[in-house]
N, C-alpha and C positions, 0 to 999 in steps of 0.2 A: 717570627718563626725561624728567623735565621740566627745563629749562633756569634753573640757579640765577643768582640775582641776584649780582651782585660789587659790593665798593665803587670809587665808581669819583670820583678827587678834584672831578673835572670839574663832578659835580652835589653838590658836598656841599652848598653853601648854596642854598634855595629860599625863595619868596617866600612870607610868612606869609598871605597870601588869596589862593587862585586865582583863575581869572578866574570860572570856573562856576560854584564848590562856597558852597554856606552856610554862613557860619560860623555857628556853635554853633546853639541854638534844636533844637525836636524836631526837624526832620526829618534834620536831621547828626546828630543823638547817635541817630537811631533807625537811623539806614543802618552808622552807628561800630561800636551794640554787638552782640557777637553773638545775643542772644534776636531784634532786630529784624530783623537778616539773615535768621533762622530762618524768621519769620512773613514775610517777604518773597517767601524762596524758596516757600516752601508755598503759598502766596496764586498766585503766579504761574506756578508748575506747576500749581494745580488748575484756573484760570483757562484755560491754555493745553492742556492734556490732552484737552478736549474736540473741540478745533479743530481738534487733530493728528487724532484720533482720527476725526474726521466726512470730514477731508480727502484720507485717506488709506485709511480702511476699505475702500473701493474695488478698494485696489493689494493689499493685505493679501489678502485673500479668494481674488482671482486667484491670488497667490504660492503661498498655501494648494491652490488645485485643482491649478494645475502642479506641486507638486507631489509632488501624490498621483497626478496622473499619470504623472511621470517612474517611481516607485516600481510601479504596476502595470504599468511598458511594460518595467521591470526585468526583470519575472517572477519570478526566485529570491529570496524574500522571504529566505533566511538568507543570503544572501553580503553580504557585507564594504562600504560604502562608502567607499572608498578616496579618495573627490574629499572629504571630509568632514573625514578624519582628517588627509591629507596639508596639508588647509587650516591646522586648528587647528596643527598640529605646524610647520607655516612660520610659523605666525603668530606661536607660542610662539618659536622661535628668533629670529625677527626683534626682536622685543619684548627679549627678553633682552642679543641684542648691543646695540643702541641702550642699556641697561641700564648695560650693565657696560664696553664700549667707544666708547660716545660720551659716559661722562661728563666731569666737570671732574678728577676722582681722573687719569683713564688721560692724558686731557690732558697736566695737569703732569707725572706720573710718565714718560712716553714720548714726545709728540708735541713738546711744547714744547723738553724737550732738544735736540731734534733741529733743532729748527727754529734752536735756541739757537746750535748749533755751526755751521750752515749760515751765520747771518749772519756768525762768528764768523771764517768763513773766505774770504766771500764779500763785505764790508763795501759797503754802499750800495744791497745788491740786499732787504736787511728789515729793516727799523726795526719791531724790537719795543719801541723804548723808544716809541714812538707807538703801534705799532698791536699791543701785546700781545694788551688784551681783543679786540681785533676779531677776530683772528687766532683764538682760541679760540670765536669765533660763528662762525667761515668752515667752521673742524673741527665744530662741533657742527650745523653745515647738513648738510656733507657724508657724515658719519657716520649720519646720518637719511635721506639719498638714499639711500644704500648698503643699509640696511638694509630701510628699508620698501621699496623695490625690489627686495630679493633674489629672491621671489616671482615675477615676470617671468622674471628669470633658469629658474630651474628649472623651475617651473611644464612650457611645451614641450617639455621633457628627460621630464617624467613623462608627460604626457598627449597627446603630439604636438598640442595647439592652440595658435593666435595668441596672443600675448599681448595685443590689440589687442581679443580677445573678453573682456578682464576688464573691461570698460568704460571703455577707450578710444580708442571711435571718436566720433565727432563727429555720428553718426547720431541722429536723434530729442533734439537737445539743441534747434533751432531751433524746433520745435515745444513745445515745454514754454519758454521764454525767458520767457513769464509769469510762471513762477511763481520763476524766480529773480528777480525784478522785486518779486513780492510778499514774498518772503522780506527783501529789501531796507525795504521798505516799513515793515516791522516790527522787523527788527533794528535800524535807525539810533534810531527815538526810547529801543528799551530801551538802548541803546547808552550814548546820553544820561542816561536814570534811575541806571544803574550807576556811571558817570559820576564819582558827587555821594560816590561812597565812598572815602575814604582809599586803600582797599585799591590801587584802581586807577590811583590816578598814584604809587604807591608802588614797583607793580610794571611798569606799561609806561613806554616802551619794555621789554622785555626785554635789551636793550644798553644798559646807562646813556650809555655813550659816544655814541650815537644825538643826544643834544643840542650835541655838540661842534661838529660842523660838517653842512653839508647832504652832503659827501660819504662821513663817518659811516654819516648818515640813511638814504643811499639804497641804500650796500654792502648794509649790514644788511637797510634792505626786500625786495633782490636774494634773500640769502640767505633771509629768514625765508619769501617768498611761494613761494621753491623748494620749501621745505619743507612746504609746505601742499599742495604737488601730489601730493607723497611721502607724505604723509594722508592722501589719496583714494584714490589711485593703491591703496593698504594697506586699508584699510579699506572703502572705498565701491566699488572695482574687485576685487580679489581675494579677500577676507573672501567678501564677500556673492555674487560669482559660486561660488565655490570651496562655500558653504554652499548653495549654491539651492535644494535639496534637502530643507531643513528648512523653505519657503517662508518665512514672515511670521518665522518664529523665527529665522531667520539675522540679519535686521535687529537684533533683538534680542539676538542673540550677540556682533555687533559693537559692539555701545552699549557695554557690561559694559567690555572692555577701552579701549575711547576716553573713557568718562570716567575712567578709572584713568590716563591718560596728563595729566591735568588736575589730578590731586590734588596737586599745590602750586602751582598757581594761586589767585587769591581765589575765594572761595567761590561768591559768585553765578555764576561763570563757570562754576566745577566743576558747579553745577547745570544751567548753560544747556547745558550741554554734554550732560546728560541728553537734552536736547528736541533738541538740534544732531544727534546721533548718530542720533534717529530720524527726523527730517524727510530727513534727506540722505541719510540711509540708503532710506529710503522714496522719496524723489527719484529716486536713482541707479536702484532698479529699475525705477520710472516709466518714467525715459527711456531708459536701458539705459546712460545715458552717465556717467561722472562729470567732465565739463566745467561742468555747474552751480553744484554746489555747490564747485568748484576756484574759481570766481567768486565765489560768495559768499565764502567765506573769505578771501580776497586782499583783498578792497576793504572789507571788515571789520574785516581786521589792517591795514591803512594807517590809516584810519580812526583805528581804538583810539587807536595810538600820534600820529600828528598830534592828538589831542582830549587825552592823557592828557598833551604836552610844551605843550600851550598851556595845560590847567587849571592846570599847576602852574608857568606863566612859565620853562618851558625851551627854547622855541624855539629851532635853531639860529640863527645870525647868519651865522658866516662861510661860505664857499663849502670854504674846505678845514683845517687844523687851525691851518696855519703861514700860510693866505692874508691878509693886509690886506683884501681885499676885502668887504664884508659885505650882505648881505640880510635883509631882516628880513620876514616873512610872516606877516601880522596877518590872513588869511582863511580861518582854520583855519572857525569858523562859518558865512560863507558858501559853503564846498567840502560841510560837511555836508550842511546843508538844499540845497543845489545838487542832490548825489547822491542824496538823497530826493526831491525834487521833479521831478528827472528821471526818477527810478525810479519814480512814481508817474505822472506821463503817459504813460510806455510802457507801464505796466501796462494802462491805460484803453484805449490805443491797442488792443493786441493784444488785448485781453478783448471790446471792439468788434468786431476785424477776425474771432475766434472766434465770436462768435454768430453774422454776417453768413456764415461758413461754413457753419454747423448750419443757418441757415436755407434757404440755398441748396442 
């Protein structure tokens, strides 16, 4: 389900010191090997458990009363939850075709053919000899709309409701804009700490072609931030509406499979993804919306990838593969600390303009 690396000639050779990373000494051989990653993760889940747990106990609780109330407004404690099963079992199917039909296997074996004979007959309208890999990240976007959106799809066929009530309306996101603000606040410095690990400029971009050129770059960010909506849209809209029912534990239903969608990523990630799947999960019922955490993720994944092509002196240069023209963009550090610093006076901003409400 998750998006495998290819070699890609473009990045073979990389510069032996990043701009960021340490060489040798503890603190690289401790982030390198895996007993350190181990005590790392553990350190910073126990760290953070609490924080989630103080911050959110709140939403949990509620979840919890609602519902136990939806369950006595039932009445017939034996009949069947149909909103529950039907959840899981879309969820299972969706999961599965993204599995088996948006991998690299069905790519080459069926799409690429196809794509193969179309230039073939069609000459000048697709340059696979350029834009091969690209081409197989356009399919593995679109293959990931398709599915984690299936849900939509059907959903109103079963239950005559909006799709719109899987949490995306745009209600109640303005009001909470805080705490995507604080979420920010915190994810950029760990961003940074992660950072300093091989793993991470080894693996992003996730299109190695991404350092070719800026118009690479920014296909790719088109497509990958698409997919990030399709994430939400799956998990933090559908899943946890579809479960509500089990209150606080639905959030927790949905964790289980989104970090299983991580597991070949690096490891710290796979872990953060623990604490990702409950905060935005927890978020999303807060606000009723999942336009928050669609924001966090977006500007997270830009982020990643601009941090992970400057640690390891990949930057694009040119404007397009075959352009003469070239750019060179030396302010990957000042856009970071930028967005944190921004994200952190609007926090202030709005945590002010909130009290001076409660007081009024």
């Amino acid at each position: 389900m998750v998006l495998p690396r290819a070699p890609d000639s473009v990045n073979a050779s990389r510069p032996a010191a990043p701009t960021f990373v340490l060489e040798g000494g503890f603190p690289m051989f401790f982030l390198d090997s895996p007993l350190g990653k181990l005590a790392l993760s553990l350190v910073l889940l126990a760290a953070i458990a609490p924080v989630v747990v103080w911050f959110f106990r709140g939403t949990w609780v509620e979840l919890d009363a609602e519902a136990l109330l939806l369950r006595e407004q039932r009445g017939d404690k034996t009949a069947l939850d149909a909103r529950v099963m039907v959840t899981f079992l879309l969820g299972a199917l969706s999961l599965l075709l993204i599995n088996f039909y948006g991998s690299r296997d069905f790519y080459d074996g069926t799409v690429q053919p196809l794509l193969q004979r179309w230039s073939d007959r069609h000459p000048g309208t697709l340059d696979l000899g350029t834009y091969r890999d690209l081409c197989y990240r356009v399919f593995w976007g679109v293959s990931r709309y398709g599915a984690y959106c299936l849900p939509l799809a059907v959903w109103p066929l079963v239950f005559e409701e909006s799709p719109l009530d899987l949490g995306l309306r745009f209600r109640g996101f303005r009001e909470h804009a805080w705490i995507y603000l604080l979420c920010l606040v915190i994810v950029i410095p760990t961003l940074v700490v992660v950072s300093y690990t091989p793993e991470f400029t080894r693996y992003y971009p996730m299109y190695p072609g991404a350092a070719r050129s800026w118009t690479d770059f920014w296909i790719w960010e088109a497509v990958y931030i698409g997919q990030f909506l399709a994430i939400e849209i799956f998990f933090r809209g559908f899943w946890l509406r579809g479960a509500r029912i089990l209150g606080a534990g639905a959030i927790f239903s949905m964790m289980v499979p989104y970090v299983m969608i991580h597991f070949q990523k690096p490891y710290l990630e796979a872990c953060g993804a623990i604490v990702a799947g409950v905060v935005l999960g927890s978020l999303s019922m807060k606000t009723g919306s999942i336009w928050a955490g669609f924001l966090i993720h977006s500007t997270v994944a830009i982020l990643m990838d601009l941090l992970a092509l400057h640690q390891s002196g990949r930057m694009p240069v040119r404007l397009g593969p075959y352009t003469p023209a070239h750019y060179k963009f030396v302010h990957t550090t000042h856009v970071l600390w930028t967005v944190w610093a921004i994200s952190l006076m609007g926090l202030l901003l709005l945590l002010r303009r909130r009290r001076r409400q409660r007081r009024s």
